[in-house]
N, C-alpha and C positions, 0 to 999 in steps of 0.2 A: 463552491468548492475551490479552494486553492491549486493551483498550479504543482504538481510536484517538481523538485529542483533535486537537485545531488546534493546541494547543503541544507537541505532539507530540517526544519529544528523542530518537527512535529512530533511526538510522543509516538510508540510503535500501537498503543492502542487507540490516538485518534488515527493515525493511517490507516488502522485499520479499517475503523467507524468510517472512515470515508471509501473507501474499499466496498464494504458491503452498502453503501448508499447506492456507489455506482452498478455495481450487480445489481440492486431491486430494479433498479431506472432498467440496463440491459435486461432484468426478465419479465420485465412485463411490457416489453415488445412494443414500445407506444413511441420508439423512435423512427426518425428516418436510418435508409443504410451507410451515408455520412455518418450522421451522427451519433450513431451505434460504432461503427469503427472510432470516429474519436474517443469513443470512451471507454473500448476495449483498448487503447493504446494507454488511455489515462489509469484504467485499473492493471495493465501490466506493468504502468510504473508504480502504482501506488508498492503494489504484490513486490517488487524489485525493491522499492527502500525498506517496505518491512522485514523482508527476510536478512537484509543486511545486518540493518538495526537488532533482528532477533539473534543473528550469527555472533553479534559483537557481544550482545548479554550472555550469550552462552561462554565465549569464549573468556569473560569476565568473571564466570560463574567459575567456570574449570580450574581459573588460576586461583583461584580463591579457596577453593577444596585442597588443593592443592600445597597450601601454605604459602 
């Protein structure tokens, strides 16, 4: 799993696909509580660049409808 960055050049549906990897991994509870917090840090960032990247399509969408 790659590192997420702020310049981030991954598509919003692999952030996602890496997103719910790290969820399976957090639910089925087979970590330590380290390393469960690292990876609740790593899935709030993933969740953080997707929602950007989904903000910026919508708002690309609207200007678009828009004329």
């Amino acid at each position: 799993m790659a590192e997420p960055t702020a310049d981030d050049e991954r598509t919003f549906e692999e952030l996602i696909a890496e997103l719910e990897q790290v969820t399976e991994v957090l639910a089925a509870g087979e970590v330590g509580i380290e390393a469960a917090a690292d990876l609740y840090e790593r899935a709030q960032r993933l969740h953080t660049l997707a929602s950007e990247r989904l903000a910026r399509v919508q708002e690309r969408v609207e200007r678009l409808s828009r004329g």
